[in-house]
C-alpha positions in Angstrom: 68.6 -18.3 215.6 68.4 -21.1 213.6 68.0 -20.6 210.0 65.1 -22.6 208.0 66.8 -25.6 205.9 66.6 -24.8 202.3 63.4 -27.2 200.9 64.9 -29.3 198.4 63.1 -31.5 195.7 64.9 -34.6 194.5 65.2 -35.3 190.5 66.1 -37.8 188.5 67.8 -37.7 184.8 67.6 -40.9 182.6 71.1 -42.3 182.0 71.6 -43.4 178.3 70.2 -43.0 175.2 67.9 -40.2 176.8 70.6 -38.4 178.5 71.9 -36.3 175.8 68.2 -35.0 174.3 67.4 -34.2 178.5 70.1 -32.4 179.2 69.6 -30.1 176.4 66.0 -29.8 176.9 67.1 -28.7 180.6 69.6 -26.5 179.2 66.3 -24.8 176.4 65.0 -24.7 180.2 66.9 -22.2 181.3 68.5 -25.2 183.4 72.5 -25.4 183.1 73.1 -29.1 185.0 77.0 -30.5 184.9 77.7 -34.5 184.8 80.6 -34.6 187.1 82.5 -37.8 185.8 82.2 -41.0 187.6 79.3 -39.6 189.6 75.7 -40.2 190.1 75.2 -36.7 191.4 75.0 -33.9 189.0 75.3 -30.1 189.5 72.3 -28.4 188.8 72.3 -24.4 188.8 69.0 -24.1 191.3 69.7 -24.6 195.0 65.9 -26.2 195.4 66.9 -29.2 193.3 69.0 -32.2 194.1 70.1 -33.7 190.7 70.8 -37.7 190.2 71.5 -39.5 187.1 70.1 -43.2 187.0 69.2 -45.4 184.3 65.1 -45.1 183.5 64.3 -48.6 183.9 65.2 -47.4 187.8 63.6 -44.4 188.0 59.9 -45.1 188.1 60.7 -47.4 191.2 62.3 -44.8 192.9 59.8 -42.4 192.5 57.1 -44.9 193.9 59.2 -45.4 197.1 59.5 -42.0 198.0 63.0 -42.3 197.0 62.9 -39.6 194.6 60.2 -36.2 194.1 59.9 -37.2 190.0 61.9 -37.7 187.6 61.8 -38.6 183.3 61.5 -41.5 182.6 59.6 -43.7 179.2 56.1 -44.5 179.5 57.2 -48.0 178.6 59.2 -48.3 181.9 56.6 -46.9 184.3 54.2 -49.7 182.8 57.3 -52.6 182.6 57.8 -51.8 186.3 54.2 -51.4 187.5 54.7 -48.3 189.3 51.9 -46.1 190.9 53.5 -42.9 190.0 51.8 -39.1 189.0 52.7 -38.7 185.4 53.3 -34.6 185.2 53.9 -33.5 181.3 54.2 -36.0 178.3 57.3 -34.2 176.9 57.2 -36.2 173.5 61.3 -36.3 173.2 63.3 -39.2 171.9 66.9 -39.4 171.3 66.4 -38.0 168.1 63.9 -35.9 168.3 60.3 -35.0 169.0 58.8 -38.7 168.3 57.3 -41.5 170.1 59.5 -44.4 170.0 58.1 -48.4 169.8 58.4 -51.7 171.4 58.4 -54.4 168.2 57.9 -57.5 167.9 61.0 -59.0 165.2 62.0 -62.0 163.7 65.0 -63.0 161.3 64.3 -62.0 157.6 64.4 -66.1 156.6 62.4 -67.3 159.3 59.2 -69.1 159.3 57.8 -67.0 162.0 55.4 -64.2 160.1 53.3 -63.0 163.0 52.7 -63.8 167.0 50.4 -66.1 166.0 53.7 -68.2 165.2 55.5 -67.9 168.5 54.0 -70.7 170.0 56.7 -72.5 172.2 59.4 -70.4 170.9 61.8 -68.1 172.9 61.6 -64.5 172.8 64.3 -62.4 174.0 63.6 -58.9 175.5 64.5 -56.5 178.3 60.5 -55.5 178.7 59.2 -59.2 180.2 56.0 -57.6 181.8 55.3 -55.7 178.6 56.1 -58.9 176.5 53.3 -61.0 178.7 51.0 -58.7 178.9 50.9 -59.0 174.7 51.2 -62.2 174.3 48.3 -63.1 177.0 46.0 -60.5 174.6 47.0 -62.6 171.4 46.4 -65.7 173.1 50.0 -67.2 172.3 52.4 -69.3 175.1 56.0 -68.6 174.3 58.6 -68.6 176.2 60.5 -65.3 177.5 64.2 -64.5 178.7 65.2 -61.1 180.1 67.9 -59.5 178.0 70.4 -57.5 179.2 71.6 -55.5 176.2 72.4 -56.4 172.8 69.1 -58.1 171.9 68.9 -57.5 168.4 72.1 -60.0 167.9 70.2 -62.9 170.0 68.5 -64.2 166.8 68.7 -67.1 165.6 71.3 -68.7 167.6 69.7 -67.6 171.6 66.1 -67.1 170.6 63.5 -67.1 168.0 62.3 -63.4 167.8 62.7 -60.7 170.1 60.8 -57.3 171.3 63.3 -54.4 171.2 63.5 -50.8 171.2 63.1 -48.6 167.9 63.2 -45.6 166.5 64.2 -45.5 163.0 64.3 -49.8 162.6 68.2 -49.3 161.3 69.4 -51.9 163.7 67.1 -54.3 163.3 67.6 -54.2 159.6 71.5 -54.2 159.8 71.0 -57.7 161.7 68.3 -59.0 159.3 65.3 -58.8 161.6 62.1 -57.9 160.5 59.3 -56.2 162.5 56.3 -58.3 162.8 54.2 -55.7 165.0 54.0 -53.1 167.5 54.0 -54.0 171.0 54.3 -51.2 173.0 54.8 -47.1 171.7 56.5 -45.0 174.4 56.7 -41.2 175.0 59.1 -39.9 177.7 57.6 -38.5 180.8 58.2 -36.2 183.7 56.6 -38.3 186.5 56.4 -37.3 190.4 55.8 -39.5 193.6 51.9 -39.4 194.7 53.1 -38.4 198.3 55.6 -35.0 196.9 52.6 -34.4 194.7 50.7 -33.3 198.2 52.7 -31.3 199.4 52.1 -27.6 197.8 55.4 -26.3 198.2 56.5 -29.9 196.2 53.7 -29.8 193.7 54.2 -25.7 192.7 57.9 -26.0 192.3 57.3 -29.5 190.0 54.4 -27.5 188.2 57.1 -24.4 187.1 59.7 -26.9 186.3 57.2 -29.1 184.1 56.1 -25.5 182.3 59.6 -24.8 181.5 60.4 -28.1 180.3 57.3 -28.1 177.7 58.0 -24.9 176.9 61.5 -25.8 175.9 59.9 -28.9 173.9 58.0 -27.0 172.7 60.0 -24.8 170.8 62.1 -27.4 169.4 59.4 -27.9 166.5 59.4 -23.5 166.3 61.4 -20.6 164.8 60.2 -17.1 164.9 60.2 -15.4 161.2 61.2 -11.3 161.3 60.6 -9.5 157.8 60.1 -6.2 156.6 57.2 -5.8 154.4 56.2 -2.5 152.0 53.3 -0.1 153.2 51.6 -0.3 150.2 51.9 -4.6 150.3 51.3 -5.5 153.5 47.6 -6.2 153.4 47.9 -8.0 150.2 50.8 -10.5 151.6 48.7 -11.1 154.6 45.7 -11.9 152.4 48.3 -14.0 150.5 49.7 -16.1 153.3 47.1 -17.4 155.2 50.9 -19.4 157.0 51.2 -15.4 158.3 49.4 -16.2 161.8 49.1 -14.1 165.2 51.6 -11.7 163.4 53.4 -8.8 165.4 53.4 -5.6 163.4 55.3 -2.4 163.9 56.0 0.6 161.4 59.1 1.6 161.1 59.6 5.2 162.6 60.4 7.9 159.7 59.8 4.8 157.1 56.6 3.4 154.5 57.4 -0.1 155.8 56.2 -2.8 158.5 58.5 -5.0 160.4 56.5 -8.0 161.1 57.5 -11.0 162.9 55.2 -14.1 163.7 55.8 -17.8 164.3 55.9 -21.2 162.6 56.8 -24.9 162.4 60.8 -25.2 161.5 59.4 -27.7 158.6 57.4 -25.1 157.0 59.7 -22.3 157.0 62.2 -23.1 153.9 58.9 -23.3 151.6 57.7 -20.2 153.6 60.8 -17.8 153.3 61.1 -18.5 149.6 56.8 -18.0 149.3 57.7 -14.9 151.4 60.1 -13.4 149.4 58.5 -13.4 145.7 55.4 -11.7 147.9 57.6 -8.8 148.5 58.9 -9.5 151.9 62.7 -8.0 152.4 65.4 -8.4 154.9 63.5 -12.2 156.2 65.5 -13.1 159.3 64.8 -16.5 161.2 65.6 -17.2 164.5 65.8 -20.2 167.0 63.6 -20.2 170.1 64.1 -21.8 173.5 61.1 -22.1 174.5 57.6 -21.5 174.2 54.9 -20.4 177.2 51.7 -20.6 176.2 
């Protein structure tokens, strides 16, 4: 008898500057996937997923054509491309973090050009031409624009006038004396799916537990779990006193007048906290990482 062929759904990860931050959200996942070198097809420790590494600006396409079950990809690349896609989870991560990242609109420091308003005629380099059109219709201005492949922040003055490039921090565009003029586009990565896997209900349930693990992982980035032991005789004070204290887990120590509580909080908040925390009365404060977080 034959046996039933294993159902497989087909994934994409973003090559480049999203590679690194999605392979460790995978891996926060409970996801282990290898990049085998000089390969498109990566190892992926579940036997239900086939794993491919392409560059984002591809993977929307691919998604729409059936090509491929979903995939992460920017929000600025399913709009460049146009692509009827099911956008799954908005899972916030850039390549440094949990931020939105922007499309802007730059010009060199000396020029004469001090909004869109003064692009009229000129050339503007970028590698987001749909995007780029679609902003400069809404501001009314005719401008020329070439496709870039790469290096866009070096094409002023000498290959065009101003340019809409990718930022996070604005380091870049400051290092080759550009300054931003405005915001054209702000993108947020996305786990997307085709409309045609999203039907099918083995398809859609298996993308639905993979998109819950990978906010959860996301999640948790922002999170770290606080363990303290607290005084019988102090503990309803220190909870009066820390209003930070929320959803706390309490537990008396067997044989013991104290309370080992543990409760969770924003990574940010925690080196103000432990030290707010201590002169309270709180002993033994341990802090610990999470992976992720299901709501």
């Amino acid at each position: 008898m034959n046996k039933e062929k294993l159902k497989k759904l087909k994934l994409a990860v973003p090559k480049g500057s999203l590679q690194e931050s999605t392979l460790k959200t995978f891996n926060r996942a409970g996801f282990n996937i290898e990049v085998p070198e000089r390969s498109y097809v990566l190892k992926i420790d579940d036997p239900e997923i086939e794993c491919f590494l392409l560059r984002p600006q591809e993977i929307p396409k691919y998604i729409e054509r059936n090509q491929l079950d979903l995939g992460i990809s920017g929000s600025d690349w399913v709009s460049e491309t146009r692509s009827k896609v099911i956008e799954v989870s908005d899972l916030r991560y850039g390549k440094t973090g949990i931020k939105k990242v922007r499309w802007v609109l730059a010009a060199p420091k000396n020029s004469k050009i001090k909004s869109v308003k003064d692009l009229k005629g000129k050339t503007i380099s970028t590698e987001i031409v749909n995007l780029t059109r679609d902003y400069l219709r809404k501001n009314g201005v005719r401008a020329k624009i070439e496709f870039s492949f790469g290096a866009t922040e070096v094409k002023p003055p000498r290959f065009a006038d101003a340019v809409v490039d990718l930022t996070e921090t604005g380091k870049s565009l400051k290092i080759h004396n550009l300054k931003i003029l405005d915001t054209v586009f702000e993108s947020s990565t996305k786990l997307i799916a085709n409309k045609k896997s999203w039907q099918d209900k083995w398809k859609r349930e298996k993308i639905k537990d993979l998109a819950l693990l990978l906010e959860g992982a996301v999640e948790s980035q922002e999170i770290i779990r606080l363990i303290m032991h607290i005084p019988f005789e102090k503990i309803d004070n220190i909870l009066k006193a820390c209003p930070k204290i929320k959803r706390p887990t309490i537990r008396k120590n067997a044989g013991e007048n104290w309370y080992n509580v543990s409760f969770c909080c924003k990574e940010k908040e925690s080196r103000e906290l432990i030290y707010e925390l201590k002169k309270l009365g709180c002993e033994e404060i341990v802090e610990f990482p999470l992976n992720k977080i299901i709501p």
